[in-house]
TIFIMI-202948 format. One record per residue: residue in three letters; x, y, z of N, C-alpha, C, O in turn. Coordinates in pm, whole numbers, plus 32768, in hexadecimal, padded with zeros to 4 digits. Each point is the difference from the previous one (the first is absolute). Example, Ala and Ser with C-alpha at 12.3 -4.5 7.8 and 13.67 -1.06 7.14 Angstrom:
ALA85277DC7830C7FA780778000805A8078800080687FFE8042 SER7F75806B7F768052807780067FB3806D80498033806F8011 
This chain:
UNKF196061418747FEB7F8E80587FA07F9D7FBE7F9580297FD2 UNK808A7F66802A7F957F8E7FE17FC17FAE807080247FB6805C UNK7F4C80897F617F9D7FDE806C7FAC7FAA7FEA7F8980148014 UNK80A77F7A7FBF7FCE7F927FD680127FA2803C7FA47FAF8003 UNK80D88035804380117FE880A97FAA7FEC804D80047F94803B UNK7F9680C27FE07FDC8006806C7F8B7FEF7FF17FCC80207F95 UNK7FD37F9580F37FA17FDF80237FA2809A800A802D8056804B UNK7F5E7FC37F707F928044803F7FE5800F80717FDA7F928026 UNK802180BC80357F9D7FBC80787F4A803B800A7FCB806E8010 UNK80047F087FDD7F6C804780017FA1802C80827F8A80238007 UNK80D07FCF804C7F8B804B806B808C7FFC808080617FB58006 UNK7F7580BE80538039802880667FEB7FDF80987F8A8010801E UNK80C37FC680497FB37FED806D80248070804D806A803D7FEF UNK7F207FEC8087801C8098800580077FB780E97FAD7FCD804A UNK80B3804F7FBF803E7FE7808A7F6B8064807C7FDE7FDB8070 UNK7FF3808F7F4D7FB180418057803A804D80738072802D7FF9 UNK7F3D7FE5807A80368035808280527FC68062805E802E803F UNK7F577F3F7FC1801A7FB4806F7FB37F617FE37F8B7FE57FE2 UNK80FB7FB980387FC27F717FD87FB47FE08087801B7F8B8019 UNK7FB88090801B7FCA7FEA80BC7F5C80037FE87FC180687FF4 UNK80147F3680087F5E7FAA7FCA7FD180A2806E7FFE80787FE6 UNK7FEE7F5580697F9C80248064803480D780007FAC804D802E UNK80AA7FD87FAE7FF6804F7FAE7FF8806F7FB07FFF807A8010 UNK7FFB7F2B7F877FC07FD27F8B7F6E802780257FF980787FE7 UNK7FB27F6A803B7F528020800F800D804D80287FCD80507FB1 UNK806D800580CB7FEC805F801E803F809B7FB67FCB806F8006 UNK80BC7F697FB1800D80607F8D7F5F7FFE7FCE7FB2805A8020 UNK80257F277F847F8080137FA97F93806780107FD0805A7FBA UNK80167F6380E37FAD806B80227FFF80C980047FB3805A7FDE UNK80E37F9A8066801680697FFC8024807E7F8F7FFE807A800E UNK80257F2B7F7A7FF7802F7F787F647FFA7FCB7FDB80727FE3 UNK7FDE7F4A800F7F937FC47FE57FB680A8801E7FC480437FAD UNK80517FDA80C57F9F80A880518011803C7FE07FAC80557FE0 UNK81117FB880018025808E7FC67FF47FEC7F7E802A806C7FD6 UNK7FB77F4F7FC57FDA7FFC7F7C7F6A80217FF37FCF80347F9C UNK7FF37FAE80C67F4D80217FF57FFD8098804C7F95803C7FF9 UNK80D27FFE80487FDF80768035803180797FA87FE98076801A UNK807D7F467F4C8022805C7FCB7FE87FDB7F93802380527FAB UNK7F9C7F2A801B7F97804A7F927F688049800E7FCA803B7FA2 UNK7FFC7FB780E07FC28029803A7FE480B57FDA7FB3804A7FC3 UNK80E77FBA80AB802280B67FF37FF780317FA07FB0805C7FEE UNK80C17F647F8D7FF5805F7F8C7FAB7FF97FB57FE880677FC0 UNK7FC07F1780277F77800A7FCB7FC58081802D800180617FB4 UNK7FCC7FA680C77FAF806E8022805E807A7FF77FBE80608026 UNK80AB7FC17FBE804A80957FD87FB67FE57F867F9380357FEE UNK80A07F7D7FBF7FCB80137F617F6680317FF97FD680607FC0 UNK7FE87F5080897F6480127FED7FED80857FFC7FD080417FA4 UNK80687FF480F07FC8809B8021804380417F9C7FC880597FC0 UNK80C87F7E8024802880747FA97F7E80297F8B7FD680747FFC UNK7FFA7F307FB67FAE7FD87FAD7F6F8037800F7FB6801A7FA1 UNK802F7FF380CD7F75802180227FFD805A80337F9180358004 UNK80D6800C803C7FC08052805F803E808F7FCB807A800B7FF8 UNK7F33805F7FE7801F80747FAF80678059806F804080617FD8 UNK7FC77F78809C80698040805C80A87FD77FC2806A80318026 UNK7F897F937FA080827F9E8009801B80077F7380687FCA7FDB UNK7F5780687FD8802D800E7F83805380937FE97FDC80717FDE UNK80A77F4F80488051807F7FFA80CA7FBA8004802D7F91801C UNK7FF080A97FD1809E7F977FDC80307FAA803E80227F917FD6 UNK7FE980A080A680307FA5808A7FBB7F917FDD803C7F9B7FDC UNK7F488069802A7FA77F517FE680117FE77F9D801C7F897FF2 UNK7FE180A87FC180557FD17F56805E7FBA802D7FDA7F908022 UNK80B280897FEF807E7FD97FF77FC17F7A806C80107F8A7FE0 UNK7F9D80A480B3800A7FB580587FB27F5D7FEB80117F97803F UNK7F93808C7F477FB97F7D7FE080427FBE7FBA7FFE7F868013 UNK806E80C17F6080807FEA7FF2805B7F81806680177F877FF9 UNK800580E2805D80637F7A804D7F9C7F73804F802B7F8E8010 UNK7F688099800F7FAB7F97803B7FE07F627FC57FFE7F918035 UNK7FDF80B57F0E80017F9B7F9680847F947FEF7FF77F858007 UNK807E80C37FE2807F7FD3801E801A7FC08087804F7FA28008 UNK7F828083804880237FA580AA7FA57FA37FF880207F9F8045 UNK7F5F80507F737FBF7F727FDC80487F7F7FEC800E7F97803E UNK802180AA7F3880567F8D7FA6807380048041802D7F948029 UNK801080D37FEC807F7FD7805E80187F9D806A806E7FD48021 UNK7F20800D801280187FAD80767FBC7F7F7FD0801E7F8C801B UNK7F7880AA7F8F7FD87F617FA8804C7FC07FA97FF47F9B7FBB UNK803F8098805180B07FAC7F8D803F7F9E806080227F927FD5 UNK7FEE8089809E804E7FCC80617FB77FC4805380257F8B800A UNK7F688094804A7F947FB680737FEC7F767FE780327F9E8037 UNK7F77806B7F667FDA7F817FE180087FBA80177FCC7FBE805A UNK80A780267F3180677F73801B8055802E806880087F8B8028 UNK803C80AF802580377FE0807A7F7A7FBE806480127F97803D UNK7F9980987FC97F667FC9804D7FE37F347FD07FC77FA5803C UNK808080657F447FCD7F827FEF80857FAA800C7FED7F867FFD UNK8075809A800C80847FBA8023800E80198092806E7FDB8029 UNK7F378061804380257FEF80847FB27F6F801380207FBF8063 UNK7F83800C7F497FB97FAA8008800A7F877FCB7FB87F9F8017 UNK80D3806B7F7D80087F7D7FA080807FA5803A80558041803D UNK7FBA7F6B7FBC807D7FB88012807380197F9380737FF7802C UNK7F7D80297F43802A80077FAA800C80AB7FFC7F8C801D7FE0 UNK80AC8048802B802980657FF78032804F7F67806980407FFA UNK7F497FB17F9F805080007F807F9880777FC17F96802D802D UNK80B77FF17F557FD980737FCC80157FAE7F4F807A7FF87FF4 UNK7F507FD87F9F805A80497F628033805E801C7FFA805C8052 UNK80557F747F3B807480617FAC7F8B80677FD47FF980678042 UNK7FB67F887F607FAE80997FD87FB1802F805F7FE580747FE3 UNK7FD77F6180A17FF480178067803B805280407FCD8060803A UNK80E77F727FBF80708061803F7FDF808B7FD97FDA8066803A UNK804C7F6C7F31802480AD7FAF7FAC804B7FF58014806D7FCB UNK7F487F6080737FB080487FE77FDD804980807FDC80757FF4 UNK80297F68805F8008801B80878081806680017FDB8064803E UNK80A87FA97F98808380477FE17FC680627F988052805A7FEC UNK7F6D7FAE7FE87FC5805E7FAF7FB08043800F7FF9805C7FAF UNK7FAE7F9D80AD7F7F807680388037803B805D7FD5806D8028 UNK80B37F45801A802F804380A9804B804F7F9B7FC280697FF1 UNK80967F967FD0804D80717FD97FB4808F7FAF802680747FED UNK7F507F387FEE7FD880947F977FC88036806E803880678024 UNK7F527F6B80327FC780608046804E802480617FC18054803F UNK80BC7F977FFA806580228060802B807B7FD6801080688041 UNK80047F7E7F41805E807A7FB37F8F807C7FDC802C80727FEE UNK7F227F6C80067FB4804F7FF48011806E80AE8030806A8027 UNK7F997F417FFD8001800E80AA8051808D80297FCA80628034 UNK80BA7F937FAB807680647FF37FD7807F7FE07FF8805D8050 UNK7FE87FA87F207F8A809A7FD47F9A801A7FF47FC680647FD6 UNK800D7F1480607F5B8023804E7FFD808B80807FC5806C800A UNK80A97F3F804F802F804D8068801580887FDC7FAE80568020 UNK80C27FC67F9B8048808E7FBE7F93805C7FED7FF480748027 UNK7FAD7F327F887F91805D7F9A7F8A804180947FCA806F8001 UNK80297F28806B7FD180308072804380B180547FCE806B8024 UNK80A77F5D7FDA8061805F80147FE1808B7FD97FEF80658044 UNK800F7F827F298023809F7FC97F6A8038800A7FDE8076800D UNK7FC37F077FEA7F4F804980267FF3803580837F9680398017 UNK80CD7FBF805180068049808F8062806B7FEA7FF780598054 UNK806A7FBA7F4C80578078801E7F8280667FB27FE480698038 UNK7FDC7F737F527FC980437FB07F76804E80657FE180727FDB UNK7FE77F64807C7F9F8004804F801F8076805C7FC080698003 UNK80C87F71805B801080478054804C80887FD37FE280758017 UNK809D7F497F958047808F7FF97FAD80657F4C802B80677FCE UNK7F847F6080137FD980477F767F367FFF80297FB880147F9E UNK80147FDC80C77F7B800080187FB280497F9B7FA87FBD7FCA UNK806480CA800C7FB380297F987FFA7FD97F8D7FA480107FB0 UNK80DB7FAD803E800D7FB67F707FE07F987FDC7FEE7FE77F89 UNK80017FB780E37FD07F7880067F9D7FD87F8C802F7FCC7F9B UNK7F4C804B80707FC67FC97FB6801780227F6F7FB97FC37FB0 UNK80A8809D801C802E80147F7D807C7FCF7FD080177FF27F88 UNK80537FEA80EF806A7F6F801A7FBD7F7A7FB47FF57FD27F8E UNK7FDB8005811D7FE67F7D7FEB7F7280217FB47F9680218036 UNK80827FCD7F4C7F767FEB7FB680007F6F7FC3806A7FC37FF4 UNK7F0A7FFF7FDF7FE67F797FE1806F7FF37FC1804C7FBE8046 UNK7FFB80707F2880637F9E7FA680867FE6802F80437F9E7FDE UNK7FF780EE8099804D7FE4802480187F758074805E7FB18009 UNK7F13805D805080447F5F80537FCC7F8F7FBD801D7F92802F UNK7F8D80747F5680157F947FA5807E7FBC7FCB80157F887FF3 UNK803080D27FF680A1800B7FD180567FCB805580427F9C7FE8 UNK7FC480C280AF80307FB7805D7FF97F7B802E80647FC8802B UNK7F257FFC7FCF7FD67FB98030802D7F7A7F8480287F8F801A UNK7FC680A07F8280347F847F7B807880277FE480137FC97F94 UNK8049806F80848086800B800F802F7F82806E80487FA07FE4 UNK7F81807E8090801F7FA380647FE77F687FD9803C7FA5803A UNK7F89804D7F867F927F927FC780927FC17F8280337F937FE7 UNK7FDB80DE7FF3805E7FB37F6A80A37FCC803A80407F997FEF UNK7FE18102806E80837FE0804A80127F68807D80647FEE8045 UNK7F477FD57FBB7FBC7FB18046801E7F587F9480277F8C800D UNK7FAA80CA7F94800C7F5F7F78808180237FCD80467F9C7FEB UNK7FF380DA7FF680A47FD97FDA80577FDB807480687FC37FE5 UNK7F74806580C980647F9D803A7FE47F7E7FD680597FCE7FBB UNK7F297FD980607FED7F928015802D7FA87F9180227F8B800F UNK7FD980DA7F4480097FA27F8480A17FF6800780307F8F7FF1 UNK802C80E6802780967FBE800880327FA4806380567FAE7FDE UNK7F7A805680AA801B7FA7803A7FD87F6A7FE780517FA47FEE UNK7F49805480127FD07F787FB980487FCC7F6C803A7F9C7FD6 UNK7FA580C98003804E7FAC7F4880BB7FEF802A80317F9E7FC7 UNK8007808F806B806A7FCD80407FFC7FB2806D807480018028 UNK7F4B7FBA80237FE27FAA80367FD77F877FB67FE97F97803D UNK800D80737F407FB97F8B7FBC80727FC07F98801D7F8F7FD8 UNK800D80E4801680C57FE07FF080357FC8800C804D7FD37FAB UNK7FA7800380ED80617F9E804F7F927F637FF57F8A7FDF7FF0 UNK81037FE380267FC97F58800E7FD47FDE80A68007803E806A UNK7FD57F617F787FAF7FE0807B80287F7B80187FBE7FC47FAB UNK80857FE58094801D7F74801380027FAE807380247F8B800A UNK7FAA80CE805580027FAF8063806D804A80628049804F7FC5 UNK7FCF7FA180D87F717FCA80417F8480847FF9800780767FDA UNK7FA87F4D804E7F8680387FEA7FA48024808A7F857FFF800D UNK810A802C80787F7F8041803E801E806D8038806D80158036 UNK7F2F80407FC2801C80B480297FC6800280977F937FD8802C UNK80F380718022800A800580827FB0807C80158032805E803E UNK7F2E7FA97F837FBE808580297F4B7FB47FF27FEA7F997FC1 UNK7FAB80B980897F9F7FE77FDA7FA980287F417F947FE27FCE UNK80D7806580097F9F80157F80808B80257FBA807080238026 UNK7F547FC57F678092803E7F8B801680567FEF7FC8803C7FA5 UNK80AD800D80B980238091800080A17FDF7FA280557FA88011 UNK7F9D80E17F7980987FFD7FAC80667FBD806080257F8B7FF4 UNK7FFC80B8805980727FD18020803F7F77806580727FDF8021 UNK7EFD7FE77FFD801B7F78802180137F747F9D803B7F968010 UNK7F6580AE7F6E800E7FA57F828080801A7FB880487FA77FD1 UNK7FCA80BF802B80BA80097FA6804E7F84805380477FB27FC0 UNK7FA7803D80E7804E7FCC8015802D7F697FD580667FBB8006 UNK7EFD80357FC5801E7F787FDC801E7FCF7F8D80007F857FFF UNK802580C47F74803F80197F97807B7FB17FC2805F80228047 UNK7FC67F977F6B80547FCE7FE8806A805A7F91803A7FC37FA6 UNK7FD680CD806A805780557FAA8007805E80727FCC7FFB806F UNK808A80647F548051806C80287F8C80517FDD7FD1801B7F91 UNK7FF2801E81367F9180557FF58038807780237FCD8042805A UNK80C47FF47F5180348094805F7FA3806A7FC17FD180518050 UNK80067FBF7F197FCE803B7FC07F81802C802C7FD680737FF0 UNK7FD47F0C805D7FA28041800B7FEE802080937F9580218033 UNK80F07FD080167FD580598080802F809880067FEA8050805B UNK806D7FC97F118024808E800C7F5A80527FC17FD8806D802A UNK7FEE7F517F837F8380217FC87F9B800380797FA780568007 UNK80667F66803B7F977FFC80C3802B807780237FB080568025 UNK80DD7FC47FD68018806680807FF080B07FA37FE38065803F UNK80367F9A7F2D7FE9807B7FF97F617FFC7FE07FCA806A801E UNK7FFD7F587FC07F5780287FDF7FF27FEA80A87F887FE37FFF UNK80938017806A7FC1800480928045809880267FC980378060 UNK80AF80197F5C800F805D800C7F8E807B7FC37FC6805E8036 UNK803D7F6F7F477F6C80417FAC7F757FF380207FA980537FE7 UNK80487F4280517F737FC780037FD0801780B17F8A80118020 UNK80FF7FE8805E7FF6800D807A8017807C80427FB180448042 UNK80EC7FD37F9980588075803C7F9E80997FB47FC4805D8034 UNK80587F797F367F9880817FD57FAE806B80408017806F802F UNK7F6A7F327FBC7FB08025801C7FE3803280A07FB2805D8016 UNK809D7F538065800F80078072806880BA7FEB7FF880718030 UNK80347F697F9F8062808A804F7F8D80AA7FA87FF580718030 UNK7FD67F5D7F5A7F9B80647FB27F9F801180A87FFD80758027 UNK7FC87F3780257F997FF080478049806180987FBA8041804D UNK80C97FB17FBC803180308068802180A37FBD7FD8805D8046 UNK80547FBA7F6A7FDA809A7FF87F8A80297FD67FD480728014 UNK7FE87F297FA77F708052801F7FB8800E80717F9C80477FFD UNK80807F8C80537FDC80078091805F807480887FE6802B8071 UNK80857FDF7F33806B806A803B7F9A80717FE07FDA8047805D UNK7FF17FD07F177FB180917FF17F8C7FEB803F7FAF8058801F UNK80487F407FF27F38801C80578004802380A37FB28038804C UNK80CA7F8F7FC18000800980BE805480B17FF880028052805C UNK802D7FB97F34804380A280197F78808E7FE180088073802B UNK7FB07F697FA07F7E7FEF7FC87F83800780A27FA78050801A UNK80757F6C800F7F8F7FDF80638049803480697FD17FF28071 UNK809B804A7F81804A8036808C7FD380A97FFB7FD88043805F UNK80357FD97F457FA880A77F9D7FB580138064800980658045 UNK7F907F287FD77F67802280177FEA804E808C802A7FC68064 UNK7FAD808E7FA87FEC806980737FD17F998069803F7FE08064 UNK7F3A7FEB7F707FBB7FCA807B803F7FB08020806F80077FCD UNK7F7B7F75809F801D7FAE80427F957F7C7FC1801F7F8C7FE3 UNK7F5480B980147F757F9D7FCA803A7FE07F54801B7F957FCA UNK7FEB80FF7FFD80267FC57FA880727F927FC77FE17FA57FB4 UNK80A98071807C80937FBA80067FBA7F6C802080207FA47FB5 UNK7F88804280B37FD77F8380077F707FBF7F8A7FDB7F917FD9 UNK800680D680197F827FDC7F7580827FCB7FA3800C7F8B7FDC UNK803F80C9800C80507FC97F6B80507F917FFD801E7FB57FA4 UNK800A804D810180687F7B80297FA77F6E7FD380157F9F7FB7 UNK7F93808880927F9C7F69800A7FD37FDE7F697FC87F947FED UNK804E80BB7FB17FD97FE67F5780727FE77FEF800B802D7F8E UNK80647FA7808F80647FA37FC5801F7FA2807180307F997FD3 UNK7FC5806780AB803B7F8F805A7FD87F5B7FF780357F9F8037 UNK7F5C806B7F717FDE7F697FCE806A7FD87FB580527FAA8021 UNK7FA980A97F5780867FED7FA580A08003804D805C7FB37FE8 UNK7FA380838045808E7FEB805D80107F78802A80537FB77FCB UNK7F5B8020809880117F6380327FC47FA87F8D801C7F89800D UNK7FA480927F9680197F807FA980A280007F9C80467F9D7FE9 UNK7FD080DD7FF1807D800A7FDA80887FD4801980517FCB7FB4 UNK7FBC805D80E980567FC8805D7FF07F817FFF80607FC77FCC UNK7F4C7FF480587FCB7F5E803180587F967F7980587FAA800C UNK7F49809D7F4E801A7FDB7F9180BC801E7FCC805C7FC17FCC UNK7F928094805980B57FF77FD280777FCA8054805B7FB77FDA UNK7F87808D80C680307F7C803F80357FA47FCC806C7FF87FC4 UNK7F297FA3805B7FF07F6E7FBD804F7FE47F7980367F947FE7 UNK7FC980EB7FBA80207FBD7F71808C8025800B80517FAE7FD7 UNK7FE480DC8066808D7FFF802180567FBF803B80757FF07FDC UNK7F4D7FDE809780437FA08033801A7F6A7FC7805E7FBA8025 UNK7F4480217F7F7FFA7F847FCA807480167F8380687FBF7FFC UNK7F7180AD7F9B804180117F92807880287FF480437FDC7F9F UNK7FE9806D80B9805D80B3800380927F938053807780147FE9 UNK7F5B7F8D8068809C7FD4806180707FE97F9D7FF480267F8C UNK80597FAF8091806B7FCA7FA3800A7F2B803C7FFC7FC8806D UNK8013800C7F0A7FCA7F6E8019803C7F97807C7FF37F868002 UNK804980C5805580647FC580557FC0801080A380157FB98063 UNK7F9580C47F8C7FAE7FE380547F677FE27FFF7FB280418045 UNK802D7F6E7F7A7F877FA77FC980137FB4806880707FD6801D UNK7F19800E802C80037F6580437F5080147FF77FC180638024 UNK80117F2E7FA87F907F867FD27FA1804380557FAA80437FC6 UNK80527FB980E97F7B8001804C7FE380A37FCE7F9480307FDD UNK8101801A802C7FC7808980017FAE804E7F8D7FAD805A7FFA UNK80B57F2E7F8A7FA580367F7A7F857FC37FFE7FC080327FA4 UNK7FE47F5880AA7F9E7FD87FEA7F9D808680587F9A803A7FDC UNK80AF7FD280967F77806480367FF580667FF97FA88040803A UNK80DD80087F587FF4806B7FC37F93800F7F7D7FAF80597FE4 UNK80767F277FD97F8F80077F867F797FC880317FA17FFA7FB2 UNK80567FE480BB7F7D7FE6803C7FB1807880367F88801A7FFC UNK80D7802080337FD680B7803D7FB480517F887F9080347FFC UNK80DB7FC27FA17FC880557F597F917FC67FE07FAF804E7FCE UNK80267F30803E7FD87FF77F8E7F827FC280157FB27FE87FA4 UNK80327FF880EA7F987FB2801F7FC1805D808F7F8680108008 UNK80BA801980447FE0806280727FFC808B7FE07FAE8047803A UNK80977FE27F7C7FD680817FE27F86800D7F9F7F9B80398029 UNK806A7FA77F837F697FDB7F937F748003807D7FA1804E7FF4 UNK806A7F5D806F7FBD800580547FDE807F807C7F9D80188046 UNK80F6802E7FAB7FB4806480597FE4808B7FEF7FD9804D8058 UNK80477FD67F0B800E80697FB87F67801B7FF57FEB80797FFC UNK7FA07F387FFD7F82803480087FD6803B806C7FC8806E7FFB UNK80567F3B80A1800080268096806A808B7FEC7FBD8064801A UNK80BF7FBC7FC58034806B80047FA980707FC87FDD80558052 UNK7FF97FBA7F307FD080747FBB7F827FEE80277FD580738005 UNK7FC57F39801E7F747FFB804F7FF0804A807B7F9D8048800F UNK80C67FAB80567FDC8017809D801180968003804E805A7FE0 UNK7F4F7F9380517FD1808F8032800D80787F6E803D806B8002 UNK7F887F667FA5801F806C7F827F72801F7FE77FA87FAD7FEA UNK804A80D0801C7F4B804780067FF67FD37F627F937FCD7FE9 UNK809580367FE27FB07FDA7F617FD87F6C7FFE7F8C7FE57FE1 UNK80A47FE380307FD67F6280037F9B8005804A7F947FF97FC5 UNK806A801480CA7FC27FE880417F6E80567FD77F927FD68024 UNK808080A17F917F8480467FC47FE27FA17FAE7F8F7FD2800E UNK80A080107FB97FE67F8C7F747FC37F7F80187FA57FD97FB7 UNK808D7FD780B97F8C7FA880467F81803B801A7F9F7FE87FB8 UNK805C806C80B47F8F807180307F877FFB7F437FA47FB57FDF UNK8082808F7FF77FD980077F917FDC7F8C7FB87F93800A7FC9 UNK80A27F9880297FC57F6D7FAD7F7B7FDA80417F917FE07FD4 UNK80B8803880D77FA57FCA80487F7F8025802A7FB47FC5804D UNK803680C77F647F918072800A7FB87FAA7F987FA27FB28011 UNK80A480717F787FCF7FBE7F837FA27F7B80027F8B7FF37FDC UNK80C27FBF80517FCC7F7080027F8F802380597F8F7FE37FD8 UNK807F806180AA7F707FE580437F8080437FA97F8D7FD57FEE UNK80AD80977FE97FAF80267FA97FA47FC27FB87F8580068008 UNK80CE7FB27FA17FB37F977F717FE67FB380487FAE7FB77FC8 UNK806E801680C57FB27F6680157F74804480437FBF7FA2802D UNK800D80BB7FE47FA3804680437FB3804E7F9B7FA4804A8024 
């Protein structure tokens, strides 16, 4: 193909939620909270993970893990949706685009065996307890944890470098609030079949995977926790994975339903508040999920808060 034809296009206009002024501010606001309540959250997971010698143990590993990632995850996207509820001009660059298309896909695709690697640190716990701390030892969830990290940069580098493939000529506006793959292919001036067969099997590898690894590892923990004589206990062991359950559920949800349909039943509002669910609300409540009511954290405040009175006295 000669692509000499065709016009560049240097910047994108991004359609958002809703053209309706009045709103408009009140989205702002309401994004505006949940962006301060969830960098908020995972800041303070990270901290304690960090400080507090209770918490230095895998779960907060992996869990400060996903917290760091739900930072940038939602700071890729907030922002500028926060500053286009406010502009008259709604636009993004072109390297703006791809760069923004490029952190959602790596840490999306991290996200995936962030999760998993959570997973197998709860089957390892419950159904192998004596073995645990000779399991999960430091190099192994180092490993885990930068596995997720690398599988994370090879989704994002093939999708993108085939995305850069294609020409760009106009028109130039994406019927979504932020540059998600598959609203920018649409606006492409070539034959994008190639790279939606490349979407749908790395969302099999990168989505389905790891999701169905997470559902039998969870088949052995609930067969596992059914063993348990007591009643106190069956619920001690339940409640050490039921955080991970509903962030799991919540998180795949969202990405199955967005990724997994077949393209015929796509319609626009549903994929916007599906990728709004992933990617901006869940980030936000995954700290409130694994926080409430969890005796280690809450020891771990207790404890800072000993500390500090301490030294200021």
């Amino acid at each position: 193909m000669n692509l000499s034809k065709y016009t560049t296009v240097e910047e994108f206009i991004l359609l958002g939620l809703t053209s309706q002024k009045n709103i408009q501010i009140v989205l702002f606001l309401v994004f505006l909270s949940c962006y301060i309540v969830s960098l908020t959250g995972n800041i303070i997971i990270i901290i304690l993970s960090r400080i507090s010698s209770r918490l230095h143990t895998p779960m907060y590993f992996f869990l400060s893990n996903l917290s760091f990632l739900d930072i940038w995850y939602t700071s890729s996207i907030v922002p500028n949706m926060l500053i286009n509820f406010l502009s008259m001009r709604k636009s993004i660059s072109f390297n703006g685009c791809v760069t923004q298309m490029f952190i959602h896909l790596f840490l999306g695709g991290a996200e995936c065996y962030i999760l998993l690697s959570m997973a197998y640190d709860r089957y390892v716990a419950i159904c192998s307890p004596l073995h645990y701390t000779n399991i999960m030892n430091t190099i192994l969830c180092i490993m885990m944890a930068t596995g997720s990290w690398i599988v994370g940069l090879i989704n994002t580098t093939v999708h993108t470098v085939l995305a850069l493939q294609l020409p760009f000529c106009g028109p130039n506006v994406i019927n979504h609030f932020f540059c998600e793959i598959p609203s920018v292919l649409e606006l492409a001036c070539a034959d994008i079949s190639l790279n939606k067969i490349v979407i749908f099997f790395f969302a099999i590898f990168m989505v389905m995977g790891p999701f169905f690894l997470i559902l039998i590892t969870y088949g052995y923990i609930i067969s596992s926790i059914l063993k348990i004589s007591t009643s106190v206990g069956r619920r001690k062991a339940f409640s050490t994975c039921a955080s991970h359950i509903i962030v799991v559920s919540l998180f795949y949800g969202a990405v199955v339903f967005m990724y997994m349909r077949p393209g015929s039943a796509h319609v626009k509002s549903q994929d916007k508040m599906a990728t709004l669910f992933y990617s901006v609300i869940i980030p936000m409540l995954n700290p409130l999920i694994y926080t409430l009511r969890n005796k280690d954290v809450l020891g771990a405040f207790v404890d800072i808060r000993r500390k500090t009175f301490v030294s200021e006295n």
